[in-house]
Backbone as XML, in Angstrom:
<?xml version="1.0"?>
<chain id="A" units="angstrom">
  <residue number="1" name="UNK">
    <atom name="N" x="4.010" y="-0.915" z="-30.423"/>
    <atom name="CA" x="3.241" y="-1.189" z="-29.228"/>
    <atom name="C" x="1.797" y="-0.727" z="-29.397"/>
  </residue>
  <residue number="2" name="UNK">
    <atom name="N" x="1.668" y="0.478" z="-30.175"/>
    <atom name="CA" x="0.175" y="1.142" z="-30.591"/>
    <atom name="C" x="-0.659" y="-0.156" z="-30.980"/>
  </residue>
  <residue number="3" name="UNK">
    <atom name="N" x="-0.134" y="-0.936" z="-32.225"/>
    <atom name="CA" x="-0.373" y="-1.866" z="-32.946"/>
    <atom name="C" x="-1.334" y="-2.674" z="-31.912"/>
  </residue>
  <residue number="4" name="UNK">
    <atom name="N" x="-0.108" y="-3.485" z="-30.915"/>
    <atom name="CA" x="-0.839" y="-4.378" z="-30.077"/>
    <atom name="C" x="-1.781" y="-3.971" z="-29.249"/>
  </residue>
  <residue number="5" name="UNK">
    <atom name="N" x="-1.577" y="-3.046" z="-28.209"/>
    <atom name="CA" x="-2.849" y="-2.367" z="-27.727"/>
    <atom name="C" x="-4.133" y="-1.892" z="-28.103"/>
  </residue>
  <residue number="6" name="UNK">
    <atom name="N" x="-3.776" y="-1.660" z="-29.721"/>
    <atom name="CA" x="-5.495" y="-1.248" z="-30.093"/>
    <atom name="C" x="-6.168" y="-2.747" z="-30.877"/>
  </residue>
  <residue number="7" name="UNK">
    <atom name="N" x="-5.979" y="-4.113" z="-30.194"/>
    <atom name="CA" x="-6.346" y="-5.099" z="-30.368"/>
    <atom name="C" x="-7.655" y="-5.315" z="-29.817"/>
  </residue>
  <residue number="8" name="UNK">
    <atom name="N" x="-7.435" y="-4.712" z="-28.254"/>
    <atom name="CA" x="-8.336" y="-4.817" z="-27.180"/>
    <atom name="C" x="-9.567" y="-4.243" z="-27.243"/>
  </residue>
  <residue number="9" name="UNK">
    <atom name="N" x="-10.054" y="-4.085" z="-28.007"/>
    <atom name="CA" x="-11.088" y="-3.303" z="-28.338"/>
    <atom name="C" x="-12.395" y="-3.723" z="-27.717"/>
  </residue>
  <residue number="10" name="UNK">
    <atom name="N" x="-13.318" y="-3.406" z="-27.540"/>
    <atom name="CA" x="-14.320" y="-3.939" z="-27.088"/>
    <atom name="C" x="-15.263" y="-5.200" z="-27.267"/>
  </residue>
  <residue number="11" name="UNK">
    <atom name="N" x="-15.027" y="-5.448" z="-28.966"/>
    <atom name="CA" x="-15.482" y="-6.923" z="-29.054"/>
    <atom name="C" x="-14.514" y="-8.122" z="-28.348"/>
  </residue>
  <residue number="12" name="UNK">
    <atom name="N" x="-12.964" y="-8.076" z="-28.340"/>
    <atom name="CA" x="-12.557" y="-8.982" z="-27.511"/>
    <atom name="C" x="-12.817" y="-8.808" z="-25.833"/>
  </residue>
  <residue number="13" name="UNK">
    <atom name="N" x="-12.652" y="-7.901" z="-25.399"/>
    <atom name="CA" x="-13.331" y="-7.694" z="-24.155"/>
    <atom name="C" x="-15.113" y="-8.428" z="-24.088"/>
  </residue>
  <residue number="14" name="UNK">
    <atom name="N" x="-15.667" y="-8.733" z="-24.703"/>
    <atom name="CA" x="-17.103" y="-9.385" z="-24.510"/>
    <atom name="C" x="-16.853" y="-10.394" z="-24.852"/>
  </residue>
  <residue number="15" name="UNK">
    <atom name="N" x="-15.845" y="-10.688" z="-25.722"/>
    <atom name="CA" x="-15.348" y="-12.638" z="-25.774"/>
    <atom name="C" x="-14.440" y="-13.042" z="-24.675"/>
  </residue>
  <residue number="16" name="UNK">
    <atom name="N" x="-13.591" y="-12.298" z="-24.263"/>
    <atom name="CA" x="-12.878" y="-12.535" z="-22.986"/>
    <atom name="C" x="-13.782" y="-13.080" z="-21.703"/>
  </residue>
  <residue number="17" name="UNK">
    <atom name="N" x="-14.498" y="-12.000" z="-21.679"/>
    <atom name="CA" x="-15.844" y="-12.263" z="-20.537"/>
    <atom name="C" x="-16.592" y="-13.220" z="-20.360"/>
  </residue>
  <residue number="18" name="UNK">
    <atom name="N" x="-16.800" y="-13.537" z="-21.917"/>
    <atom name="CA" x="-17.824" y="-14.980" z="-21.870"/>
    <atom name="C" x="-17.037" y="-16.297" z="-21.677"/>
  </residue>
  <residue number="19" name="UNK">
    <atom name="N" x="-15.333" y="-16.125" z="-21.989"/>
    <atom name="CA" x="-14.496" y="-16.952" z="-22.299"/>
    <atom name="C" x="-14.684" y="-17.238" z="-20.406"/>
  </residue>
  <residue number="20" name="UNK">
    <atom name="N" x="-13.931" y="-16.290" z="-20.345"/>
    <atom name="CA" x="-14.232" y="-16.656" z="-18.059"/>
    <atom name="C" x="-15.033" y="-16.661" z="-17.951"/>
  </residue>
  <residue number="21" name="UNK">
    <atom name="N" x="-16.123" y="-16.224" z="-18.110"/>
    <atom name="CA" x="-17.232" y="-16.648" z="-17.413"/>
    <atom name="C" x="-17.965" y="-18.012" z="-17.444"/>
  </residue>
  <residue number="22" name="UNK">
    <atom name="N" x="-17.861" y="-18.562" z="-19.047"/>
    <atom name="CA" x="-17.959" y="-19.952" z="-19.077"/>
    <atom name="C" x="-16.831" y="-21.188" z="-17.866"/>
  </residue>
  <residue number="23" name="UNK">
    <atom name="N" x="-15.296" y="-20.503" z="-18.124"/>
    <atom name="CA" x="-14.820" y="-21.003" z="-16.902"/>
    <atom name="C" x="-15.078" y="-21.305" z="-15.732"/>
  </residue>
  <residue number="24" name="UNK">
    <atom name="N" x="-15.298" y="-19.590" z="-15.127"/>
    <atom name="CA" x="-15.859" y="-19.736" z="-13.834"/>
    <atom name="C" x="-17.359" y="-20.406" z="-13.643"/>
  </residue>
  <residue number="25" name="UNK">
    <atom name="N" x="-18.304" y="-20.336" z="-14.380"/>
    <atom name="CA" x="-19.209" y="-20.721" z="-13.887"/>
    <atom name="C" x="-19.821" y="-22.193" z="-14.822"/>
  </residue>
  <residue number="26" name="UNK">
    <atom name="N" x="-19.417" y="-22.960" z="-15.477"/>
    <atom name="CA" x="-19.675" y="-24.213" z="-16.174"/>
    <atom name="C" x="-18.660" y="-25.204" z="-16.035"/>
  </residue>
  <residue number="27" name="UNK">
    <atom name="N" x="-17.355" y="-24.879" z="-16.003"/>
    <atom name="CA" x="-16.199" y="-25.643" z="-16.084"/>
    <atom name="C" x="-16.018" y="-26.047" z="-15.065"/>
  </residue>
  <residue number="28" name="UNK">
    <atom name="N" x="-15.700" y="-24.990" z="-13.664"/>
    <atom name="CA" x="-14.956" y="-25.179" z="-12.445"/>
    <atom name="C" x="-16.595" y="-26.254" z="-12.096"/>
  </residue>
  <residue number="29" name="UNK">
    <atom name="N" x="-17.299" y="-25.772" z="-11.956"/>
    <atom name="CA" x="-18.360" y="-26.550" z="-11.074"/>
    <atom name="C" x="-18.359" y="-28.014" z="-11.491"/>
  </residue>
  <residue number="30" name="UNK">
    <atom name="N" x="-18.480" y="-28.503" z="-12.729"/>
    <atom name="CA" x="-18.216" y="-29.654" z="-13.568"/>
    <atom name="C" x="-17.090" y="-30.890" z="-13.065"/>
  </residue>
  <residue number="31" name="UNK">
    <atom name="N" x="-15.951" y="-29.523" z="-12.815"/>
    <atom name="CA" x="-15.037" y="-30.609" z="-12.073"/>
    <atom name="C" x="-15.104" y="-30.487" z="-10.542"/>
  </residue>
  <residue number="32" name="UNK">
    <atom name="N" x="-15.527" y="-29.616" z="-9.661"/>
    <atom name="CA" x="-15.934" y="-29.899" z="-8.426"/>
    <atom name="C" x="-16.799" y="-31.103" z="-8.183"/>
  </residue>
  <residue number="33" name="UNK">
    <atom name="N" x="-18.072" y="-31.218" z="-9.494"/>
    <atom name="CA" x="-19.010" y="-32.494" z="-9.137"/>
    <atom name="C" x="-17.715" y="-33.401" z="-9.559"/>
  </residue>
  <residue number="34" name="UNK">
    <atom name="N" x="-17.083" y="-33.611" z="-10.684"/>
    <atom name="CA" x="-16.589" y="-34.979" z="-10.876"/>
    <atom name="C" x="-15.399" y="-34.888" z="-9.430"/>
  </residue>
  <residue number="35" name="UNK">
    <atom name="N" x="-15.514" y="-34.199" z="-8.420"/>
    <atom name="CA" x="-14.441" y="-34.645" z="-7.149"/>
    <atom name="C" x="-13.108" y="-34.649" z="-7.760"/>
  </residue>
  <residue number="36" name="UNK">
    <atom name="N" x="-12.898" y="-33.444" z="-8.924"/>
    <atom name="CA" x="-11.465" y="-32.903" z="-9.591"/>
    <atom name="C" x="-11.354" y="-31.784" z="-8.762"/>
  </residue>
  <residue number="37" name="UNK">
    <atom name="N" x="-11.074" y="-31.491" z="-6.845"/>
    <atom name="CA" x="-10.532" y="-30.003" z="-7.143"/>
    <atom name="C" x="-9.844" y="-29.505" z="-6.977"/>
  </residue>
  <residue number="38" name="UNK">
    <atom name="N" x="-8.510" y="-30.159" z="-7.308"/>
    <atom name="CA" x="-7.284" y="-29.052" z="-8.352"/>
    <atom name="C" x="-7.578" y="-28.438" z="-9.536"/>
  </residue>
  <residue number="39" name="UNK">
    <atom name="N" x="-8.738" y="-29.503" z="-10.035"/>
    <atom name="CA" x="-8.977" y="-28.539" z="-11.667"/>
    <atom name="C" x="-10.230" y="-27.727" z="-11.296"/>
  </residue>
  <residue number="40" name="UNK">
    <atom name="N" x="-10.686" y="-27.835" z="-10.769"/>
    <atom name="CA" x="-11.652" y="-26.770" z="-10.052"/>
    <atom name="C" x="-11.232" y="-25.617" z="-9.260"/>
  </residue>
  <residue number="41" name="UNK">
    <atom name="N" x="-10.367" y="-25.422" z="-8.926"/>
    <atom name="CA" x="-9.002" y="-24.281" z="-7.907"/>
    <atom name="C" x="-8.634" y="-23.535" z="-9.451"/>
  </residue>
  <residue number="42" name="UNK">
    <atom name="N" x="-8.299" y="-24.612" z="-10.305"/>
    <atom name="CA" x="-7.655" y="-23.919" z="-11.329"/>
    <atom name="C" x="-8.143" y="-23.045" z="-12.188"/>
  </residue>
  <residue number="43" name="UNK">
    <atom name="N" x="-9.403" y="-23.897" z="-12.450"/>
    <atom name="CA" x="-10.191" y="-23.501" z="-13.593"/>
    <atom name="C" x="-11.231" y="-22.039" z="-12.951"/>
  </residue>
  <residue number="44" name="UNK">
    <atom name="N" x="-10.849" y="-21.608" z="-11.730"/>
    <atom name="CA" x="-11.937" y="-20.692" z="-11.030"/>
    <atom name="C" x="-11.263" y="-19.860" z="-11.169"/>
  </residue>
  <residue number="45" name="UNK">
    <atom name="N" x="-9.899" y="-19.923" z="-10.920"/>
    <atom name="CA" x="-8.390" y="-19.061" z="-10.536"/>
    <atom name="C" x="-7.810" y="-18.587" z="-12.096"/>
  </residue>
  <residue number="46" name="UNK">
    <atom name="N" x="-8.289" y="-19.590" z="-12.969"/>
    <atom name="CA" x="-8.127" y="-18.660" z="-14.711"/>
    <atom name="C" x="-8.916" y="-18.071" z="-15.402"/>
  </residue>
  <residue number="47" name="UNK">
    <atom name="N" x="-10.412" y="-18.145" z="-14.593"/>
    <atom name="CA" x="-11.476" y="-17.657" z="-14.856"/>
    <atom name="C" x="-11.577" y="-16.524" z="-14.703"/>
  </residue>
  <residue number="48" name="UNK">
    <atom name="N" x="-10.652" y="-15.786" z="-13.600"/>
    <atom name="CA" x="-10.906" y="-14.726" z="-12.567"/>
    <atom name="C" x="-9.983" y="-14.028" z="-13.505"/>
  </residue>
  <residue number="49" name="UNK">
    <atom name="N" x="-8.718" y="-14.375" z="-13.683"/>
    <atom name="CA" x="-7.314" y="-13.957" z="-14.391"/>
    <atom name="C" x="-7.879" y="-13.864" z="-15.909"/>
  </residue>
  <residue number="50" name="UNK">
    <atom name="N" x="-8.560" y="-14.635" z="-16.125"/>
    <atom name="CA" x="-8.642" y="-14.079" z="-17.913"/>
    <atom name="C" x="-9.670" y="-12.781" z="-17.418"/>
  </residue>
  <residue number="51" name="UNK">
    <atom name="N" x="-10.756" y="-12.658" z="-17.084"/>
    <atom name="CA" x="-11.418" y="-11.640" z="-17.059"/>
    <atom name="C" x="-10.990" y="-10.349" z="-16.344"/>
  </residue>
  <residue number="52" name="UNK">
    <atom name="N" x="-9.734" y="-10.498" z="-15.706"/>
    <atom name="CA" x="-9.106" y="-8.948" z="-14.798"/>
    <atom name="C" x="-8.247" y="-8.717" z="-15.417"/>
  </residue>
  <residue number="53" name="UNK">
    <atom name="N" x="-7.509" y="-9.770" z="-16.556"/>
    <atom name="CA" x="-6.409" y="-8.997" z="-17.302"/>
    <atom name="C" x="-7.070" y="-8.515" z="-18.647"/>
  </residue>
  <residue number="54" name="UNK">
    <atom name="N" x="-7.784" y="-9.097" z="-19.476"/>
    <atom name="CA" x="-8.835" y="-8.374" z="-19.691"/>
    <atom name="C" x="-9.491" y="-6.513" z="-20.044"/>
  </residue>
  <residue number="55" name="UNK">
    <atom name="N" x="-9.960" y="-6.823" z="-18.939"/>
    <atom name="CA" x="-10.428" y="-5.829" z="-18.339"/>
    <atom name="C" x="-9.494" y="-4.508" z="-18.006"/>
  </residue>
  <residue number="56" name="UNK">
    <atom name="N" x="-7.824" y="-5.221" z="-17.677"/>
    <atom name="CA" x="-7.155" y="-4.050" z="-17.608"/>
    <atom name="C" x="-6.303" y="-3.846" z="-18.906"/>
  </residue>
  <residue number="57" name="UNK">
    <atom name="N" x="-6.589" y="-4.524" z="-19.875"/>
    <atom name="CA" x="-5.627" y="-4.272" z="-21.109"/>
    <atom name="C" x="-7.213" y="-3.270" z="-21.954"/>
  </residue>
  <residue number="58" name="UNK">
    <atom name="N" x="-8.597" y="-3.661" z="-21.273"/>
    <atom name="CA" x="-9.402" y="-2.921" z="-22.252"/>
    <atom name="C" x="-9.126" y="-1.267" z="-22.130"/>
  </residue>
  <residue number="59" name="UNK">
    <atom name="N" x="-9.213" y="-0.877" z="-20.400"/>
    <atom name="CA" x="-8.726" y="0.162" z="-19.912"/>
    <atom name="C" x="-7.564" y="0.469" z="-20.379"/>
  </residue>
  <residue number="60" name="UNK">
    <atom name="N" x="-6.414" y="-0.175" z="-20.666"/>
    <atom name="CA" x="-5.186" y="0.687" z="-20.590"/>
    <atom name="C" x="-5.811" y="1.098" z="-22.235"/>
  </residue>
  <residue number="61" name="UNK">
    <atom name="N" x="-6.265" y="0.339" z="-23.525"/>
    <atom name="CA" x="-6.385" y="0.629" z="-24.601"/>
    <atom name="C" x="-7.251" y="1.836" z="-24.627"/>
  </residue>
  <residue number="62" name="UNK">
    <atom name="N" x="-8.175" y="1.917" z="-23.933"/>
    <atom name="CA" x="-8.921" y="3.060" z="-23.830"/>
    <atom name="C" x="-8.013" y="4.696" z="-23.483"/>
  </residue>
  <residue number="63" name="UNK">
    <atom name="N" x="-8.155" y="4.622" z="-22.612"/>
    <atom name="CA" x="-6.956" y="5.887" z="-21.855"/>
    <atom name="C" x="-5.584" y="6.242" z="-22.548"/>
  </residue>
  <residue number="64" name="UNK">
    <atom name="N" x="-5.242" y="4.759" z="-23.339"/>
    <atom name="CA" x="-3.859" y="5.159" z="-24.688"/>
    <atom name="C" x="-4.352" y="5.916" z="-25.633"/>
  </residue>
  <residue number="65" name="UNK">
    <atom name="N" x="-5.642" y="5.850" z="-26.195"/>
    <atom name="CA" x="-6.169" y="5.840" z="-27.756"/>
    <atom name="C" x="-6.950" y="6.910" z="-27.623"/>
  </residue>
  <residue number="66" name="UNK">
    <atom name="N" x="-7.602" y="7.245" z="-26.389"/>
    <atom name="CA" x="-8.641" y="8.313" z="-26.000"/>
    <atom name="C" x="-8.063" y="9.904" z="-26.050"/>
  </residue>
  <residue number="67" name="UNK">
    <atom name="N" x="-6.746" y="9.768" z="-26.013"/>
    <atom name="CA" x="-5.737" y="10.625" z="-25.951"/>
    <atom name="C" x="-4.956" y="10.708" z="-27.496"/>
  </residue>
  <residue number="68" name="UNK">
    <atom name="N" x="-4.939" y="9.522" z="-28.296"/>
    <atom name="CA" x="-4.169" y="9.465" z="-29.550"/>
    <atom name="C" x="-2.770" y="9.110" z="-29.421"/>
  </residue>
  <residue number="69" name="UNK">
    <atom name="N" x="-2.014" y="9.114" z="-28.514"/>
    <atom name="CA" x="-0.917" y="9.134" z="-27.521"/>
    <atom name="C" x="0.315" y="8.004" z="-29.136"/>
  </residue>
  <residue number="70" name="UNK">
    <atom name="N" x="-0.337" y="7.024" z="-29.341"/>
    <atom name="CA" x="0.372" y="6.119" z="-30.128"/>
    <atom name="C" x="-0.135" y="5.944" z="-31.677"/>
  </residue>
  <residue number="71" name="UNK">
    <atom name="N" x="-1.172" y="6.539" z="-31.793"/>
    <atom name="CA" x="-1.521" y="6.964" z="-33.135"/>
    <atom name="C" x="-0.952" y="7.320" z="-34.106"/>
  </residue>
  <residue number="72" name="UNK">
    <atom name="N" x="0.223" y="8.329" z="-33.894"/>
    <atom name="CA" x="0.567" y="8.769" z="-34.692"/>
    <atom name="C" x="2.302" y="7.963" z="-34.726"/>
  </residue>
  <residue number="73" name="UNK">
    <atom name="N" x="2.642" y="6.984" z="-33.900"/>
    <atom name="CA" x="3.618" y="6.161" z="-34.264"/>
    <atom name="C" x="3.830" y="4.997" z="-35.393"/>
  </residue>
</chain>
């Protein structure tokens, strides 16, 4: 489990971010103009979800590793 958690490291956390954020703010609007909005609901609603899960797998990696806790498994 150490393994997978120290994935999260901070460079994927700044690709995650840009990954939603391109979502939320290029994609969803794109299909709001083309009068798509289910894919605009969607694409706002995975935008939000990639960047908060994210965000809480960067934290949990932090607070695991900051401690050494799985390091030595």
């Amino acid at each position: 489990m150490g393994r997978i958690i120290g994935i999260f490291d901070k460079y994927f956390l700044i690709l995650m971010l840009i990954e939603g954020g391109i979502t939320m703010f290029m994609d969803a609007p794109s299909f709001k103009k083309s009068n798509m909005m289910k894919s605009y609901k969607q694409a706002r609603w995975i935008g939000i979800f990639i960047i908060t899960i994210s965000l809480i797998l960067y934290i949990l990696q932090r607070i695991l590793f900051q401690n050494s806790i799985f390091l030595k498994m």
